[in-house]
N, C-alpha and C positions, 0 to 999 in steps of 0.2 A: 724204785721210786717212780712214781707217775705223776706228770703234773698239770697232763690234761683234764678237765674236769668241767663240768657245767656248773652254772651257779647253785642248782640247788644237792650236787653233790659235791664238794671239794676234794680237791689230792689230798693225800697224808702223807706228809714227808716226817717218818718217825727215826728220832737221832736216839734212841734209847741202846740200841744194840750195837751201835758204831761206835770203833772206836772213837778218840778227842778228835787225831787229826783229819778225819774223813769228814766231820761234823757239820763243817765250818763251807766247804769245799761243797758240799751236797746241799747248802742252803741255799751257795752263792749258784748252782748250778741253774734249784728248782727259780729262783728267783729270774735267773735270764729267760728261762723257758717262760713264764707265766705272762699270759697275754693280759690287753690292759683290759681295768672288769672283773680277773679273774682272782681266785681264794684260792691256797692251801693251806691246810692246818698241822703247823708244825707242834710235834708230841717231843717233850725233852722229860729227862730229870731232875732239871735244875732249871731256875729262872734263868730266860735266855738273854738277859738282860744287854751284857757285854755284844752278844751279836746283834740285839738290834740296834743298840750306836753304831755297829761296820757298819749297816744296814744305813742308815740314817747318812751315815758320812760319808759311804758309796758310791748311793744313790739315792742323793735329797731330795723329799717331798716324791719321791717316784712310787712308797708303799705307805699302806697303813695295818699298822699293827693291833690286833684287840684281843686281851686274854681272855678265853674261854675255861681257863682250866688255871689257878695258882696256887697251885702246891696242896700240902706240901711236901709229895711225892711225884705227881704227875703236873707237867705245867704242859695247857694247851695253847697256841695262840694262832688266831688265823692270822694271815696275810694277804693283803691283797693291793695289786698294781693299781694306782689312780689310772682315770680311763684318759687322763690328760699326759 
């Protein structure tokens, strides 16, 4: 997982091939690493929905989430740090 990235290419932090318990653990990771400004787009198979309430409840107002991709086999959604 990489989660340095420029804006016009983002990381892909893809939870398809992990198991559950790494999932969770590898979002919170790429999330500490991402600098404020910056995007990754997380690839799941399932609406991430439950993790972005951890997300939210976290670290409030620190990200914003936008589905690029919902279902309903592949859900994309970027993420990105407010730069505040």
């Amino acid at each position: 997982m990489s989660t340095s990235a420029t804006a016009a290419t983002p990381a892909i932090v893809d939870l398809r091939t992990m198991i559950p318990p790494e999932r969770h653990a590898t979002v919170f990771a790429a999330l500490d690493a991402l600098d404020p400004g910056a995007t990754f787009v997380l690839i799941n198979d399932h609406a991430p929905i439950p993790l972005l309430r951890g997300i939210e409840q976290n670290w409030p107002d620190q990200f914003v989430a936008e589905f690029l991709l919902d279902g309903p086999e592949v859900w994309q959604v970027a993420i990105t740090r407010n730069d505040t």
